[in-house]
Legacy VTK file of the C-alpha trace (Angstrom):
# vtk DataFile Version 3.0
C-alpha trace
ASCII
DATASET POLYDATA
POINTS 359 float
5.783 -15.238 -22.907
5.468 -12.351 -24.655
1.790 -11.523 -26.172
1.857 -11.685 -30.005
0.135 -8.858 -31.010
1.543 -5.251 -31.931
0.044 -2.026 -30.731
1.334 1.349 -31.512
3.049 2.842 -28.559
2.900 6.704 -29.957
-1.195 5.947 -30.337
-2.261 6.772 -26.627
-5.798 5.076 -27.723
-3.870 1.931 -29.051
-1.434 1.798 -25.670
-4.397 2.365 -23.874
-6.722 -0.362 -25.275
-4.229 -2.530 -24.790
-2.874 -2.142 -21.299
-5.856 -1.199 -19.842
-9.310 -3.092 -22.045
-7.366 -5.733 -23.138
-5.926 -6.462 -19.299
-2.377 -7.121 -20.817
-1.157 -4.320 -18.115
2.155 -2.989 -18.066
3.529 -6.438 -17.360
2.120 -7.039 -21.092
4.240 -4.351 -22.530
7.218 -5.026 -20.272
6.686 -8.784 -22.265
6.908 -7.121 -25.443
10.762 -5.976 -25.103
9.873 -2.623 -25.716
13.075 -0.565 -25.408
11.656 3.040 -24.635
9.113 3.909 -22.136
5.954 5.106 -23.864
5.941 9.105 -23.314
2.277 8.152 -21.142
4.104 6.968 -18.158
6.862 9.380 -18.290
6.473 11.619 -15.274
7.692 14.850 -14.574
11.220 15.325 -13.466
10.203 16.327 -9.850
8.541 13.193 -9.365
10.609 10.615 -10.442
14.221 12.578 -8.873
14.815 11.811 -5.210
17.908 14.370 -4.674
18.650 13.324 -1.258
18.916 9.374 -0.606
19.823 9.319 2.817
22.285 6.158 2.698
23.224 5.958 6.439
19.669 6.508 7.939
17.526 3.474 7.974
14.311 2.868 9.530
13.509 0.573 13.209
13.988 -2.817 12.823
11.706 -4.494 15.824
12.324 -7.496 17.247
8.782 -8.841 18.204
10.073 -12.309 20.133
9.382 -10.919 23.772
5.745 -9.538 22.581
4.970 -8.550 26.201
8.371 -6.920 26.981
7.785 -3.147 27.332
10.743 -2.270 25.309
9.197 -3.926 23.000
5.796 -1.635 23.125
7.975 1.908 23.717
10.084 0.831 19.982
6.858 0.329 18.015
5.161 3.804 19.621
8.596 5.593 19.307
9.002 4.367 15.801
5.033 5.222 14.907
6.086 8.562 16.117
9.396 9.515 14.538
9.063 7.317 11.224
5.740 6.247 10.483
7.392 3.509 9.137
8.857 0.030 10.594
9.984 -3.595 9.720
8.970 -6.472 12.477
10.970 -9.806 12.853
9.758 -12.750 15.000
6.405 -11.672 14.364
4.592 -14.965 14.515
2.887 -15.071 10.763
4.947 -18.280 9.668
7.658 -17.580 6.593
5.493 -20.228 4.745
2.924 -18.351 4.371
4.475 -15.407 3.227
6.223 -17.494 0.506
3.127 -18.948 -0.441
1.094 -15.591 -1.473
4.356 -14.315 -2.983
4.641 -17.351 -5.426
0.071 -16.682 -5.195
1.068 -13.092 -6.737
3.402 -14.223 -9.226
0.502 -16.627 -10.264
-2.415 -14.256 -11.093
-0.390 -12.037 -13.006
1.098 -14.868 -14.542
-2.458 -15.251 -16.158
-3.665 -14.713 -19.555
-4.535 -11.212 -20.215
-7.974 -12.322 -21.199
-8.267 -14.329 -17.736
-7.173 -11.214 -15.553
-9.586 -9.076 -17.237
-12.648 -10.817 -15.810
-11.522 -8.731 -12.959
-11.433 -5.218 -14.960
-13.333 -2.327 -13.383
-15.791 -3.474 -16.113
-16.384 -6.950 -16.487
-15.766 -7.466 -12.496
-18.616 -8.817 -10.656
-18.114 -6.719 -7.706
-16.366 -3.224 -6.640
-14.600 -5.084 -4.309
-12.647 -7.621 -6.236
-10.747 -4.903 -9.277
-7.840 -5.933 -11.547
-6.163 -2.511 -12.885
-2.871 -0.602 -13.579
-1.190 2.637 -12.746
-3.548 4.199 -9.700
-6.480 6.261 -11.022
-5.421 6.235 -14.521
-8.266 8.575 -16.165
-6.820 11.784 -14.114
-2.941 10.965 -13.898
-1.348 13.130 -16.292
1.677 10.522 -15.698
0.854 6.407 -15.349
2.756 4.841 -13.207
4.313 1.331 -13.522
2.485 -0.951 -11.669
-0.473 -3.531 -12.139
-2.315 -4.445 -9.156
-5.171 -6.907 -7.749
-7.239 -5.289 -4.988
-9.676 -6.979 -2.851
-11.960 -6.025 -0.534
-12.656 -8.276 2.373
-16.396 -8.759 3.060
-16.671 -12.652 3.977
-15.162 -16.021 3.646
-18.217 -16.546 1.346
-17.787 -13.736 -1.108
-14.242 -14.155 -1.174
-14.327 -17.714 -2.102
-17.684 -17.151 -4.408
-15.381 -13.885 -6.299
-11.986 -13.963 -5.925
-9.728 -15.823 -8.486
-8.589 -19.085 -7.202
-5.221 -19.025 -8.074
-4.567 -16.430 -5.472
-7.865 -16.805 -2.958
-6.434 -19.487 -0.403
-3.010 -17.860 -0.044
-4.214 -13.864 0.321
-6.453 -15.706 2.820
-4.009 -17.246 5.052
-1.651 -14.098 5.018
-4.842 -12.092 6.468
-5.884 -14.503 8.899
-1.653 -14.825 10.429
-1.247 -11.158 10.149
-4.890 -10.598 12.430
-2.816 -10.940 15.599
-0.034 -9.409 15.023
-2.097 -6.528 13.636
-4.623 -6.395 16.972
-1.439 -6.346 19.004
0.239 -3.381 17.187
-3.345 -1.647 17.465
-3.318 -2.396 21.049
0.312 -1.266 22.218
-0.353 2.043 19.772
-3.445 2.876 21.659
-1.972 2.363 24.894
0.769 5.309 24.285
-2.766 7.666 23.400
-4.144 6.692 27.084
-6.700 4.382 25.425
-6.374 1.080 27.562
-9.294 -0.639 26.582
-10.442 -1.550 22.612
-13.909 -1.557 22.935
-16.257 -2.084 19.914
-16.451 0.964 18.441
-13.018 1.452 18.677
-11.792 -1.675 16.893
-14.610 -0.558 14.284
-12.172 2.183 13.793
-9.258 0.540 13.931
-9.431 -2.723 12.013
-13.168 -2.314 10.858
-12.324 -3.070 7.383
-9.980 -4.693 5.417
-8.135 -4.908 2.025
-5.451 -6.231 0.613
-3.674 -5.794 -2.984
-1.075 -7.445 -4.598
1.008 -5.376 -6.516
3.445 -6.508 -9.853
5.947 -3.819 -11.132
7.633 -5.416 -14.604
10.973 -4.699 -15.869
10.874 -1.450 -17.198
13.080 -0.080 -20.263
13.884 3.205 -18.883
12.996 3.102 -15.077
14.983 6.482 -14.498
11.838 8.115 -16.373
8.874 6.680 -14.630
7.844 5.289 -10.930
6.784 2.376 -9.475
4.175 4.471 -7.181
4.390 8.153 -6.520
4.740 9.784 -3.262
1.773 9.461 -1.163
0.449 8.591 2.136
-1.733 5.793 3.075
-5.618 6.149 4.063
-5.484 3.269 6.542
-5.097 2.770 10.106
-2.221 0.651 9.651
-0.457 -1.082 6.619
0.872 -4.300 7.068
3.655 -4.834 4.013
5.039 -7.491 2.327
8.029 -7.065 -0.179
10.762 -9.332 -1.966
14.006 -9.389 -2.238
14.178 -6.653 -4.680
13.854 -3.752 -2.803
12.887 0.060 -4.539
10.732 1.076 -1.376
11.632 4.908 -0.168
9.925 7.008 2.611
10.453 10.417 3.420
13.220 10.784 5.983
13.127 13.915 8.622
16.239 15.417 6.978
13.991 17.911 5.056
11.924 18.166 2.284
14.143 15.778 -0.400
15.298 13.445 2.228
14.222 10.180 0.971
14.966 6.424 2.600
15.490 3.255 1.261
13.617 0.090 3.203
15.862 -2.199 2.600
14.052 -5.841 1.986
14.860 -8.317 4.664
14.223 -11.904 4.300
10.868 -12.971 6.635
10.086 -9.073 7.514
7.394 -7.670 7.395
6.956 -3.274 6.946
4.464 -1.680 8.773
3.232 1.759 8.154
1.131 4.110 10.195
-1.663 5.560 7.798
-3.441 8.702 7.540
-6.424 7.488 9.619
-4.546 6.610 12.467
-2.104 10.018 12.271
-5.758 12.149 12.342
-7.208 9.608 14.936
-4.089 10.457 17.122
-4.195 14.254 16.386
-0.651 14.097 14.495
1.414 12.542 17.090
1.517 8.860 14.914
2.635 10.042 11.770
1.144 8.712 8.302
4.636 9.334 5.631
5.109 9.806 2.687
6.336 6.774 0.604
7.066 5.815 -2.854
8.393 2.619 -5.629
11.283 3.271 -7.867
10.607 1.447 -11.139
13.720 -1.216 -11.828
15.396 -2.111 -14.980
16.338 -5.648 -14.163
13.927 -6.987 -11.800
10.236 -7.832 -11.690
9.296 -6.906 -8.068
6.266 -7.677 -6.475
4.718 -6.718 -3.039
1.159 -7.448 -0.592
-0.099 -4.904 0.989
-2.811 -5.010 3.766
-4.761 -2.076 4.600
-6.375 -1.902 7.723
-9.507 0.943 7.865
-11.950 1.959 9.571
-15.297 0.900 8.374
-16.181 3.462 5.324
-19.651 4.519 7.344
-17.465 5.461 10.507
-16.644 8.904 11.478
-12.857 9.455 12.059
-11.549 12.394 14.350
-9.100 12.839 17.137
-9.994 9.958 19.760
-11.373 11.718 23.038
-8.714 10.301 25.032
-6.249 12.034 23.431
-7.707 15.473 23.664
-8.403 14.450 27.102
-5.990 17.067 28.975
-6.795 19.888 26.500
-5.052 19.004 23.703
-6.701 20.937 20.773
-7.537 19.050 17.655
-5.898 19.764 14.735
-8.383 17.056 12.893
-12.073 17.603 12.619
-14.699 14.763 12.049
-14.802 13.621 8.595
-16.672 10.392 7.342
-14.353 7.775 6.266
-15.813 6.791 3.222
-15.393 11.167 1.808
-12.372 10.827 2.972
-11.318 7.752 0.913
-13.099 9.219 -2.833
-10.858 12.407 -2.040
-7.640 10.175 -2.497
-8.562 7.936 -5.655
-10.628 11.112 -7.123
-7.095 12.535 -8.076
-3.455 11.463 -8.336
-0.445 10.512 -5.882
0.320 13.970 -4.589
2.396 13.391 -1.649
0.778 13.942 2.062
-1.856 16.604 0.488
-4.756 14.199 1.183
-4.060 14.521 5.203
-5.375 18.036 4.469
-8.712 17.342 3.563
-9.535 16.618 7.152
-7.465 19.720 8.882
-9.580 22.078 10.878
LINES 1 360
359 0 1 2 3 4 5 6 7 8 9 10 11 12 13 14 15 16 17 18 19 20 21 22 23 24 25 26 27 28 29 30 31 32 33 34 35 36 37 38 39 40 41 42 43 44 45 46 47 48 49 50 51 52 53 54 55 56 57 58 59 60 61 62 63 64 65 66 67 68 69 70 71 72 73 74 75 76 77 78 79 80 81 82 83 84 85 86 87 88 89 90 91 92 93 94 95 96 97 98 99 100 101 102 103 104 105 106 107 108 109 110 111 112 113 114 115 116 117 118 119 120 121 122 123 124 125 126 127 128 129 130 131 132 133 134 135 136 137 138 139 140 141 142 143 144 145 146 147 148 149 150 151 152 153 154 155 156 157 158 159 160 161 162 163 164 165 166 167 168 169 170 171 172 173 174 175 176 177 178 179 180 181 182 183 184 185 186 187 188 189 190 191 192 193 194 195 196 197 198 199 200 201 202 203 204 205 206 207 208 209 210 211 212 213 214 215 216 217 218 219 220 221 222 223 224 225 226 227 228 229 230 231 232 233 234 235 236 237 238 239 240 241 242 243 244 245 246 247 248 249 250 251 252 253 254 255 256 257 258 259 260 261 262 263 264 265 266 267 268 269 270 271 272 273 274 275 276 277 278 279 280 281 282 283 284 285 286 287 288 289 290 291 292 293 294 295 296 297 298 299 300 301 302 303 304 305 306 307 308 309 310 311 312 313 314 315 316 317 318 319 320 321 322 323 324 325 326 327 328 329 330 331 332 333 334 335 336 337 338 339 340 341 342 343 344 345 346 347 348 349 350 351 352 353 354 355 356 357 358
């Protein structure tokens, strides 16, 4: 229902108040029938133009039935390699689950404004549990369309002590399927970079923390003007994706610099994505990609994203084993947690975060 209340969309203080303070979101003005897209969340033409869809290239689709078959293992790497991006069938987290924290995500935001705002950057009782809109809205210059839930996983205490109820049980089922398909991916990736055995400070880096958000992007009255998310690359080892049925996923194809791809949404699949953390841990032979959301005109979409990190205190490099016959870094040491406050100190900006840890 929409919220009865009116707000002056030319006053960026008023459009502000309300999306943001208020916790209404952009779901709230979506609600309102607002026919034009406030001018704040217009973006400039270069981001929101992809001038090359490539409509015959798609990315892997990997069968994971026959875990232990090595066909199986040489897809994921080659696919880590070439695309950065995959979707897994067969993967063992059961399709019930997967409905359950979709119809979980339509529930929070299905919340009263004044409910979802307990979990504001303000009123929240802890950095970890945050309730917000657009990415890093006080140094976009364009917002994008998009309210999200993020939570940090600390403990099965905190979560259940902090994080809203309507959602807790079901975000907490989808992490605890996804943790072995997700230590099996780490495992077969680390095998192609000579590393046959996890040990603990290794799966520190690899899975040593965790967060997931769930993501709502409303109807939107002109979505030709805006974006869902801008282009950008992950900061995590690995991102483990969830999407529905209506699609508006793209990731930079290898046909140039405009080459963009669409990941289609099948039904039970999950998307993986190799992130920045793992592309520098692997000296550039994973690759993190670019990848972006198209706002849509006649669909709410919604998607769950989990981000598996390293711990922020860890120190993330090229892994020995891969320099091991003289490869030279391209990567130096950085710590994990600099690395992270470099990406949310400044907008989406495409694959320029990477950067920050080049030698």
């Amino acid at each position: 229902m929409a919220p009865a209340i009116s707000i002056s969309l030319n006053d960026s203080s008023d459009l502000t108040d309300f999306v943001i303070n208020q916790g209404h979101g952009v779901k709230g003005l979506s609600e309102m029938g607002i026919k034009a897209l406030p001018e704040q969340y217009i973006q400039p033409m270069e981001e929101r133009v992809m001038t090359k869809i490539e409509p015959r290239e798609s990315i892997p689709v990997i069968d994971m039935s026959m875990w232990d078959d090595p066909q199986v293992a040489n897809s994921i790497c080659d696919a880590a390699e070439k695309w950065g991006f995959f979707q897994i069938v067969n993967h063992g987290v059961p399709i019930e689950v997967l409905d359950d924290v979709k119809k979980a995500t339509y529930g929070f935001f299905g919340l009263p404004a004044e409910e979802k705002r307990k979990y504001s950057k303000e009123n929240s009782p802890s950095n970890n549990v945050r309730f917000g809109t657009s990415f890093t809205p006080q140094v976009e210059k364009a917002l994008e369309w998009k309210d999200y839930l993020s939570l940090f996983y600390v403990s099965e205490e905190e979560a259940a002590a902090l994080w809203p109820s309507v959602c807790r049980d079901e975000i907490l089922g989808y992490m605890k399927s996804s943790k072995v398909l997700i230590n099996h991916l780490q495992q077969v990736l680390m095998k192609r970079l000579n590393v046959n055995e996890i040990d603990e400070t290794k799966q520190s880096l690899l899975t040593g923390s965790v967060r997931t958000n769930i993501n709502y992007y409303p109807i939107c009255p002109n979505p030709e003007l805006t974006v869902g998310v801008g282009r950008h690359s992950d900061v995590s080892t690995l991102t483990v994706l969830l999407q529905d049925s209506v699609g508006g996923l793209y990731v930079r194809g290898n046909e140039g610099e405009d080459s963009w791809i669409h990941v289609p949404p099948i039904n039970g699949a999950i998307v993986i994505n190799i992130g920045d953390a793992l592309q520098i841990m692997s000296n550039g032979r994973y690759r993190s990609v670019e990848h972006r959301v198209t706002a849509n005109g006649s669909s709410n979409r919604i998607s769950v994203p989990i981000f598996v990190n390293p711990r922020p205190q860890d120190m993330i490099g090229p892994l020995p084993e891969v320099l091991a016959n003289g490869e030279k870094p391209i990567y130096k040491q950085v710590l994990y947690s600099d690395y992270v406050k470099h990406f949310f100190r400044k907008a989406h900006d495409g694959k320029d975060t990477v950067d920050f840890a080049k030698i």
